[in-house]
N, C-alpha and C positions, 0 to 999 in steps of 0.2 A: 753485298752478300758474298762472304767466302763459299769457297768449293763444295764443302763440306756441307753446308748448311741447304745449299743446292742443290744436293744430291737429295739427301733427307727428302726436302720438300718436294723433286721427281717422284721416289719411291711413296709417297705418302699419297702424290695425286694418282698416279699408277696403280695402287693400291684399292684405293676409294672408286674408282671409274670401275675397277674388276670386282670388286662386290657389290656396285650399286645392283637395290633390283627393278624389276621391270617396270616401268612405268606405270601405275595403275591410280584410277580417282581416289585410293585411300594414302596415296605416296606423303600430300602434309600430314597425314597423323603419324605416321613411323617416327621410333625414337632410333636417335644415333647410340651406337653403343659403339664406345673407344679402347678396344683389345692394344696392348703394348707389347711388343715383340722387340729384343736388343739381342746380338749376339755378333761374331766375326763377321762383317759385310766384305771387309778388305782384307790384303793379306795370305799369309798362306794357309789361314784357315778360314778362308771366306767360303770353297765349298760347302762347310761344316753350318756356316750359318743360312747358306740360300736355300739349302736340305731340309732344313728347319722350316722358314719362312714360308718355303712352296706348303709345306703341308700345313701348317695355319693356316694360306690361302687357299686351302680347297676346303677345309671346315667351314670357314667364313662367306666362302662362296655358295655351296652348300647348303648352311642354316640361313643366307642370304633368299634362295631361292626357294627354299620351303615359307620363309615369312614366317619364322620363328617368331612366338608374343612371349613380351614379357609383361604382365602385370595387362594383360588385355590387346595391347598395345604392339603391331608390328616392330620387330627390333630391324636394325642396319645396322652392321656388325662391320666396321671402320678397323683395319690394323694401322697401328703408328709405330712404324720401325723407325730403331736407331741403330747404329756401328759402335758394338763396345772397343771391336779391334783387337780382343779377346785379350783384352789390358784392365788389371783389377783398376785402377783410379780411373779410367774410363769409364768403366763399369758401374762407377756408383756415381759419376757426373752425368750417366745418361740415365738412371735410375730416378736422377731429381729431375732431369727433364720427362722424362715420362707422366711421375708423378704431379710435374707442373700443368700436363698438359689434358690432367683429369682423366686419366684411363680408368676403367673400371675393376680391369684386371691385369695380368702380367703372366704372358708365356716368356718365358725366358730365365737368366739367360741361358748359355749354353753349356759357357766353360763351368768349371765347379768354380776355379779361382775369380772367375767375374762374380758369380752368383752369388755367391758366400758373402761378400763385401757387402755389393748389393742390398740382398735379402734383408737389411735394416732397416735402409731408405723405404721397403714399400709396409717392413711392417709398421715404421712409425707412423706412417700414413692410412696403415690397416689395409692396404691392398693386397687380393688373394695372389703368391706366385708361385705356377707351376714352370717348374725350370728342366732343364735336361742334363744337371749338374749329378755326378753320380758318387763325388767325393761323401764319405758319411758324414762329413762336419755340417755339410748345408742343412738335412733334418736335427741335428745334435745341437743347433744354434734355439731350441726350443722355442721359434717361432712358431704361433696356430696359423699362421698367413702359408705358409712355406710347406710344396708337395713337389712330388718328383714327376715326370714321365715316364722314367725307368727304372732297374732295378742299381741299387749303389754296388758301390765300391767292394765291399767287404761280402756281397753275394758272390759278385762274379768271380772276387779273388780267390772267395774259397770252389767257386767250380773248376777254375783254372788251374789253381795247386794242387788238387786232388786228380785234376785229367794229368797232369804234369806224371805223380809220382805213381798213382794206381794205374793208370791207362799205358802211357808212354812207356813206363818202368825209369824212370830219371830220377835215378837218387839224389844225384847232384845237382843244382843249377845256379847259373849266373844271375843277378836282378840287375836292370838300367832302369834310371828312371829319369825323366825329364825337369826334375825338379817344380812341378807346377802343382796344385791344389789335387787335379786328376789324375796326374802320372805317379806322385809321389805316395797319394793315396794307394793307387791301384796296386801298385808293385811294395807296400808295406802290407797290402792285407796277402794278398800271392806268397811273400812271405812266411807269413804265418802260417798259409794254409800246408803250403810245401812239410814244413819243420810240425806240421801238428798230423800229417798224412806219415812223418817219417824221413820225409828229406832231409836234404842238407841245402843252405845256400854258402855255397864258396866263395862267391864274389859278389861283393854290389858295390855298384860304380853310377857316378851321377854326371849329367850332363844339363845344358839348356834345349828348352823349346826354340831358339834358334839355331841351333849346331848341326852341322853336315857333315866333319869328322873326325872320325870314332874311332882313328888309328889307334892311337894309345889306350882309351876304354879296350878294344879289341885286341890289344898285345899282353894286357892284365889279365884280361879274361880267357885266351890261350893257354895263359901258364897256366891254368887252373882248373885245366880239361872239364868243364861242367858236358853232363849232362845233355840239359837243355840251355836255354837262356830266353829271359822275359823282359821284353823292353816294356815300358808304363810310359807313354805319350803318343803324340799323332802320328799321321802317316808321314807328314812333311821330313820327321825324321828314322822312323821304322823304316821306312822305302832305301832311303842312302845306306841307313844301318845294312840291313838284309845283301843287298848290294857289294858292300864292303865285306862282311861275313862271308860272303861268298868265294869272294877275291884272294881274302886271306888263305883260303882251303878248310875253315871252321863249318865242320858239317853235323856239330848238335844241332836243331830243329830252334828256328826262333817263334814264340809266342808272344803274344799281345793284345791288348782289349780292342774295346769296340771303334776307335779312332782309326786303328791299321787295319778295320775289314769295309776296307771303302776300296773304289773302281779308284782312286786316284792312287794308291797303294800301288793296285796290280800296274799302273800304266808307267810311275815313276822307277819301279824294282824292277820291270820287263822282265826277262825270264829267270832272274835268282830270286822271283818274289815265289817259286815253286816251294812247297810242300811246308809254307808257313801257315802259321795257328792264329786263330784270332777270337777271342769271345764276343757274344755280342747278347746283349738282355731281349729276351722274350725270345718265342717261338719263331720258325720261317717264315714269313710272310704268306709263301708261296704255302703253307699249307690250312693258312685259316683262310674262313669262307667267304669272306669278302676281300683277301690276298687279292684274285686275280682283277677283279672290279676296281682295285683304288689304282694296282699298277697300271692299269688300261686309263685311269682318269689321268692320273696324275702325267702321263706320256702325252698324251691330247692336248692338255693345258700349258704343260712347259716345254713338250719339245722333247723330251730326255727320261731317261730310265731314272724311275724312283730312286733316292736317294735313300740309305741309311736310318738317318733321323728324322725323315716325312712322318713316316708314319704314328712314329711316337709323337710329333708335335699335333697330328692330326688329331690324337687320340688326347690330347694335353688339355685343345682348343674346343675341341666337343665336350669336357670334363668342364668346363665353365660356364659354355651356352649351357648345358643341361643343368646345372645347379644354379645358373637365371633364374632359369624358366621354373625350374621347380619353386623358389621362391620368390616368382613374378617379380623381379626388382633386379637392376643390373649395381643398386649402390654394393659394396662391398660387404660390408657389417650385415645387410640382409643376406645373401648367400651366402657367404662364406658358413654359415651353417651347413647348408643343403651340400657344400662340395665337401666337408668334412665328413660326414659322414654319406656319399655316393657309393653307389653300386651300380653301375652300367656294366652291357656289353659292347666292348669298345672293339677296334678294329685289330689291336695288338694284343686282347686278352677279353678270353669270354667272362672273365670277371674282374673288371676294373675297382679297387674299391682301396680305402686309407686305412695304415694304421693312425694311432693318435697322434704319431710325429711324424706324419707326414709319408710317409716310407710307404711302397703302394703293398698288401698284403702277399697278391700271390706275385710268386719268384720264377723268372723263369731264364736261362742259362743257356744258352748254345755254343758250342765250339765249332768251328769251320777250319777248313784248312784249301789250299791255294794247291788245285789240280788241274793240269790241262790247263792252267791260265785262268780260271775260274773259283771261285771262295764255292764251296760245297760245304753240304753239313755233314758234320761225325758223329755228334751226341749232343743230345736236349736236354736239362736238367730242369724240372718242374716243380716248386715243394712250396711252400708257407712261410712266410717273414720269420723268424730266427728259428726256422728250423733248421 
């Protein structure tokens, strides 16, 4: 047995022990149900995916200890993680092991660029995935299997390019992007939105998801006095970027999506991570009604301040128990109805519910910026799928 495959099997019995439920004389009748979760385990975007994972594990725990029925029948709600590594051919090799392994369903994954690939393997298998991929191509790929946790690419872009040029007053700005399915997406719709508000972009420069620096990107984008400037990828390289901007004497304002409004941002950028922008899908946490409830659970259970994407995976993994239940049967071809057309109120939005490709109906947009050492909110943007 490799390393690799060892680990797996750790996290899987680890898993299973944490949702079993309590002992009770009806425990041989409970059905196993087999949830799939794949996303960055390793790496430097492994925070990205245990943010994720924690919050499936409190849904699971959760509908474990209510003794959720499906079809009459107590469910045990089983997650079977894999490591995609946040690598597209990883992605669709653990796709087919998931699928082999009889899941019912699929949260995951997380990158757009894992999920996109992905996303074939479970439709040809018909299994329902809700993923955390916010690139628009993963709904555009016209799978019925295929739904989001949050809002894509082209919402947040256009809230961001419109905060950019109305709010800021930035006529000009810079675009980077990390060249991946989510960065290149995020920063082509910011684009648009900047040039459709009235901007200009002066520069756009491309990098990798592995790159730490950004001298030269940063001596192009000097000449060319923007504005602002918009990086499209994770924190692992916003943080040096910001860092670097700093160093140089570049004191337009950097923005960027929901990857660089994480606590690993603020720890890696120390204090030139001040007075940065970050979008992030859906409302504050902190000001819906069970906000301060899940952050008190989820601190208890792990040890550690909620993460980012908890919650939306929380809300991802309740979107599947509940469209079970509603059509008593965990096989997929039977619900997957009932989750197409849901309407719950979920913990990231008092109105959870799909358009027909998948894309969640209501939008919802936040900017933050990096005060005191702190992500605080500036403006919320609230509205309807292509509104």
């Amino acid at each position: 047995m490799n390393i690799n495959t060892s680990r797996r099997h750790l996290m899987l019995a680890a898993v299973f022990g944490s949702t079993m439920l309590a002992a009770t004389p009806a425990m041989a009748q409970t059905q196993e149900v087999k949830i799939g979760f794949a996303g960055p385990m390793t790496g430097p975007q492994a925070h990205y995916g245990e943010e994720m994972q924690n919050g499936i594990l409190l849904a699971l725990k959760e509908a474990n200890e209510k003794q959720i029925k499906i079809g009459g029948k107590p469910a045990k709600f089983v997650l079977v993680t894999r490591d995609d590594q946040a690598d597209p051919r990883m992605g669709v090799q653990v796709a087919q092991q998931l699928v082999d392994a009889h899941i019912s369903g699929m949260l995951g994954h997380f990158n757009s660029g894992t999920s996109i690939p992905a996303a074939r393997v479970y439709n040809e298998a018909g299994i329902p995935q809700v993923s955390m991929a916010t690139a628009p191509e993963f709904t555009k790929l016209g799978y019925n299997t295929a739904f989001r946790m949050m809002t894509n690419d082209v919402q947040q872009g256009a809230a961001v390019g419109g905060f950019i040029v109305n709010k800021l007053g930035a006529k000009t700005v810079a675009v980077i992007d990390d060249r991946t399915a989510y960065g290149q997406g995020l920063a082509d719709e910011l684009q648009r939105a900047v040039e459709a508000a009235g901007g200009k972009v002066v520069r756009r420069e491309y990098t990798t998801d592995k790159a730490t620096d950004f001298a030269a990107i940063l001596t192009n984008i000097r000449s060319a006095a923007p504005a602002a400037i918009f990086f499209g990828g994770s924190d692992a390289q916003s943080a040096p970027l910001k860092r670097q901007l700093v160093a140089l004497g570049i004191t337009a304002p950097l923005l960027s999506g929901e990857m660089t409004r994480s606590e690993t941002f603020l720890k890696v950028a120390g204090p030139a991570a001040e007075g940065t922008y970050a979008s992030l899908a859906g409302v504050p946490i902190s000001t819906l009604s069970g906000g301060k409830g899940f952050e008190d659970k989820y601190k208890a259970q792990f040890k550690k301040d909620m993460g980012v994407y908890s919650p939306y995976a929380y809300d991802g993994a309740w979107n599947l128990i509940t469209a079970m239940e509603k059509a008593g049967s965990d096989e997929p071809e039977k619900y997957l109805p009932e989750l197409a057309k849901l309407e719950r109120k979920g913990l990231t939005s008092d109105n959870i519910a799909y358009e027909k490709t998948g894309d969640l109906k209501e939008v919802a947009v936040t900017i933050y910026q990096v005060k005191g050492g702190k992500w605080e909110q500036v403006e919320t943007v609230v509205s309807k799928a292509g509104k």
